[in-house]
N, C-alpha and C positions, 0 to 999 in steps of 0.2 A: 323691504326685504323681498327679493322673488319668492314665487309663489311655486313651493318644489313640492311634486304628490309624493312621493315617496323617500321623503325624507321627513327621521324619527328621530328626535331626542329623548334618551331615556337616562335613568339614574343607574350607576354600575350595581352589577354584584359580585359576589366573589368570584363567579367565573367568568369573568372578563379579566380577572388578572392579567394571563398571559396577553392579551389584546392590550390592555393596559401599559404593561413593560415594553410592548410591544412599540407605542406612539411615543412613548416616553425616549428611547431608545432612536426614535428616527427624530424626534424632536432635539435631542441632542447632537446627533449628527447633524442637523441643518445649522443648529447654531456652532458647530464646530468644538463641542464639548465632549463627543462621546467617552474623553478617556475617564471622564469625570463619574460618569454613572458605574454605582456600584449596586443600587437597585438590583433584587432579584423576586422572582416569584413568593418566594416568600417572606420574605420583610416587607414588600407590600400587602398580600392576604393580612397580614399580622396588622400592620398600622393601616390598611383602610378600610378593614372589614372585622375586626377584632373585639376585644371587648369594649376599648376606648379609641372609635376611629380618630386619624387624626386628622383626615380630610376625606374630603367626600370628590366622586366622580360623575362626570356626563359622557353618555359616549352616545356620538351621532351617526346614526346609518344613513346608507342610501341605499335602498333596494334590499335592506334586509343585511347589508352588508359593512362594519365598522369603517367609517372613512375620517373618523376626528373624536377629541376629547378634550375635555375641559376638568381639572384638579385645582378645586378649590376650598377652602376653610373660613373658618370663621375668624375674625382679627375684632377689634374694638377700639373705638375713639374716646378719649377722655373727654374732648372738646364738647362732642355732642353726646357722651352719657348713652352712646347704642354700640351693641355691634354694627359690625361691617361685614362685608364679602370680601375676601382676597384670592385671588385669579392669581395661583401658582404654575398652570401650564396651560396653553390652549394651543392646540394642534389640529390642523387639519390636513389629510396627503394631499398629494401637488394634484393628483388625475379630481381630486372632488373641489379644489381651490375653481373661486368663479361660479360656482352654484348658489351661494346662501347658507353654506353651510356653516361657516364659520358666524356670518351675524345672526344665524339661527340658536347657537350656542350662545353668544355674549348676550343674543336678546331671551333665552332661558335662563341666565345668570342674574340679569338683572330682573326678572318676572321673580325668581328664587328670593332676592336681598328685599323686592317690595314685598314679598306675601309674608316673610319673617321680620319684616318692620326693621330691617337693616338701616343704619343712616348713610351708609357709602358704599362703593364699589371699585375696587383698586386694583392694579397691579403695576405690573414693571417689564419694561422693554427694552431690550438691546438697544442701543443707540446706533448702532447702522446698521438695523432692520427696517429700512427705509419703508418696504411693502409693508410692514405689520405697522408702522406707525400710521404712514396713509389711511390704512383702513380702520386704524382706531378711531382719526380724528374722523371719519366717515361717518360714525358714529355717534359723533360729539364727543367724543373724552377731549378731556384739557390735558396737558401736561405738566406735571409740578416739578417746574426747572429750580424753584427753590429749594429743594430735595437733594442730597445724595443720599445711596441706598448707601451703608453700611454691613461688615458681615464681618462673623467669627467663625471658623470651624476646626479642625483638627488641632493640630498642637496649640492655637494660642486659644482656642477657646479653653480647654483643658487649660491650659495655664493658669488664663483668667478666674477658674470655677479655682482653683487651688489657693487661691489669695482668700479667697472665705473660708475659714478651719474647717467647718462641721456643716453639714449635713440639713437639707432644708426641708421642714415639714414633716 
């Protein structure tokens, strides 16, 4: 990983929100999602700083200055009986792309999963994100082609939950 003096990875706080929504919001534009993000200032304060976060953040400087982030949570293996890390978003702008910044993040994500005795570290990638896949295997990730991701959300998930009568816990 180059060797960059002025550049800091730190763990968010609440007032990085706005900077938060912020990369969240150009993250999605790059993937061609934006219409998707309903995200606001505070429904994140609320779920990543609240009483029961539900993910935690990294946000990387350069010069003092937000140029990337990383949104991630804790998942679990049955397999191997530990938690896991899962890599819900990692963003970095185009002008700090090329620096180190981004495998400065992925390499404090996985410093994060060894120090908490994590057994894995995951995520999931557009499939013609050719640049992000590049630079994952850069990294050594493997790809699990035996994998589809799977997802429920609005009406059929609500559907889905309606098929159980009553009320969980």
């Amino acid at each position: 990983m180059p060797d960059v003096p002025d550049l800091a990875i730190r763990v968010a706080e609440a007032n990085d929100t706005a900077t938060i929504l912020g990369f969240i919001r150009d993250l999605a534009e790059y993937e061609k999602l934006l219409h998707e993000v309903i995200a606001d200032e505070q429904a994140l304060r609320t779920t990543l700083f609240g009483v029961r976060p539900a993910a935690e953040v990294l946000i990387a400087e350069l010069g003092g200055h937000p140029v990337g982030f990383a949104l991630f949570f804790q998942s679990y293996s049955t397999f191997l009986a530990k938690p896991g890390l899962y890599l819900e978003d990692l963003f970095v702008r185009p002008a700090a792309r090329g620096k180190g910044v981004g495998a400065a993040l992925m390499s404090a994500l996985a410093r994060i999963a060894v120090q908490r005795h994590y057994g894995r570290f995951e995520w999931s990638v557009l499939d013609w994100n050719e640049p992000a896949l590049k630079f994952y295997r850069s990294l050594g990730a493997k790809p699990q082609s035996e994998w589809t991701v799977q997802r429920l959300t609005g009406d059929e998930l609500h559907a889905l939950a309606e098929r159980w009568p009553t009320a969980v816990g």
